[in-house]
C-alpha positions, 0 to 999 in steps of 0.5 A: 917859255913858261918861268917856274919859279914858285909856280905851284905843280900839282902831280898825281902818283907822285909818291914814288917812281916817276911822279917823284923824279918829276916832283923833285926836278920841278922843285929843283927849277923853283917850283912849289910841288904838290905831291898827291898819291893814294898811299898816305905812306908813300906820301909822307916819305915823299914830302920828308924827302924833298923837304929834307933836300930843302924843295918847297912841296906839300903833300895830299892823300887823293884817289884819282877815281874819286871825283869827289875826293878830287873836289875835297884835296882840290879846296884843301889845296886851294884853302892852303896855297891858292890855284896850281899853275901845272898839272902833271897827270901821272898816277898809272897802273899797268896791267899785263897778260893774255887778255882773257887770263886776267881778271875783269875787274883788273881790266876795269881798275886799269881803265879808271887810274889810267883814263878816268883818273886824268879827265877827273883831275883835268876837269877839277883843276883846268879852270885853276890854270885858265884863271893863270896868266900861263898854266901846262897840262901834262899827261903822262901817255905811253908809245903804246899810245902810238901801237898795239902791244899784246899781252897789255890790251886794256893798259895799251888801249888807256893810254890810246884815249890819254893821247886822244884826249890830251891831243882834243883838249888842246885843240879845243883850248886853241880854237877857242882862244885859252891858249895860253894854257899847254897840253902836253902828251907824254909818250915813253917807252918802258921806265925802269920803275916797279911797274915794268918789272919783267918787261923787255924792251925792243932792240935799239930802245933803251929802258928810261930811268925816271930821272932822265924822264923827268928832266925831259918833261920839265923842259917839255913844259918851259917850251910848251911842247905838244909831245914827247916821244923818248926814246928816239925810235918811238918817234918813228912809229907813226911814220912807220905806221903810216908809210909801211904795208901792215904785214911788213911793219907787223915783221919789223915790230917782231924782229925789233921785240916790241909785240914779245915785250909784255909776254914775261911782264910781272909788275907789282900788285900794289896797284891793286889794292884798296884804297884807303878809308876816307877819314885817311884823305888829308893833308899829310905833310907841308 
């Protein structure tokens, strides 16, 4: 069971939602939490908060399409506290609508946060934790991960590569003898944050709050666990996509409301917006 005491976490889009939850349930195990976020703003309330609470934290503007910007936060992290013990690849946006109705370059931007954001930050950051006598990677997927789920194709299809990519990279590690290092996949149904809002979940699955789900990755990382499915019924997903007839477990999806869930789904724009200028990439708080 990996000990979280002062082990330094790292969590990308951690300025509100669930990074923030996350954030704050690390710290509350006696973590120090480095919280990254593109919003400067965001950032600052973050830190105040936590800091107000008196859980030891920092905080950092960083855009995670930014391989570059990566590079610059990860030395300023390494110049101020030394290497990360976990990275939780949180920063996500969702994208809905029928796939020809949403603009290209929203489909594009989807792609980047969600699956270009969490290879750049791995790549940066893996070797800090290989140089740890334990180190966890942990990324945040979905149970779109594990089905199709129409009006969100491109958001489904990115966190489809998370999961494969989480899943290749811990392999990879265990074969080649850097298993002290987890990888984690995190694969929740719909979060009672922002970014959902107008979506409706299937019968018999409850929405998460992003407390509940926090608490649930903190102790998938003490026990190094591969996955987490949550709520219950996601966990029966690739049985029933293995074991069923198509036609019929398509029926059941239908019934259930996992296929209409996207078709009322508003979300929020903020995601969307541009980035800050570049001079406004520093160390903001701790």
């Amino acid at each position: 069971m990996m000990n979280l005491k002062s082990r330094r976490v790292l969590i990308t889009g951690a300025g509100h939602g669930l990074g923030l939850a996350t954030a704050r349930a690390f710290a509350k195990e006696g973590a120090f939490v480095i919280i990254t976020d593109r919003d400067p703003e965001r950032v600052t309330e973050a830190v105040c908060e936590l800091q107000i609470q008196a859980l030891p934290c920092a905080g950092y503007v960083m855009d995670v399409t930014d391989a570059a910007d990566v590079r610059y936060v990860r030395d300023q992290i390494h110049a101020d506290h030394g290497l990360i013990h976990v990275l939780v690849n949180n920063a996500g946006i969702v994208t809905g609508g029928q796939f020809l109705d949403v603009p290209l370059e929203k489909h594009m931007v989807t792609y980047d946060v969600n699956t270009h954001g969490p290879v750049i930050v791995t790549h940066l950051f893996l070797q800090d934790l290989l140089d740890s006598d334990e180190g966890h990677v942990v990324n945040i997927a979905s149970a779109s991960a594990l089905i199709a789920l129409p009006n969100a194709a491109t958001y489904a299809s990115s966190k489809w590569a998370v999961l494969g990519f989480t899943d290749s990279l811990r392999e990879e590690l265990e074969l080649t003898g850097r298993g002290h290092v987890g990888v984690s996949a995190i694969c929740p149904s719909y979060i009672n944050t922002g970014m959902f809002e107008g979506a409706k979940a299937p019968l018999l699955t409850p929405i998460l709050t992003p407390e509940d789900l926090a608490s649930k990755i903190v102790r998938c990382v003490y026990k190094k666990r591969a996955h987490l499915l949550t709520p219950g019924l996601v966990r029966l997903i690739p049985l029933g996509k293995a074991t069923w007839p198509r036609v019929i477990f398509r029926r059941l999806l239908q019934f259930l409301g996992v296929y209409q869930g996207m078709e009322d789904w508003k979300g929020h724009k903020a995601a969307f917006a541009e980035p800050p200028k570049k001079d406004e990439y520093i160390r903001v708080a701790g």
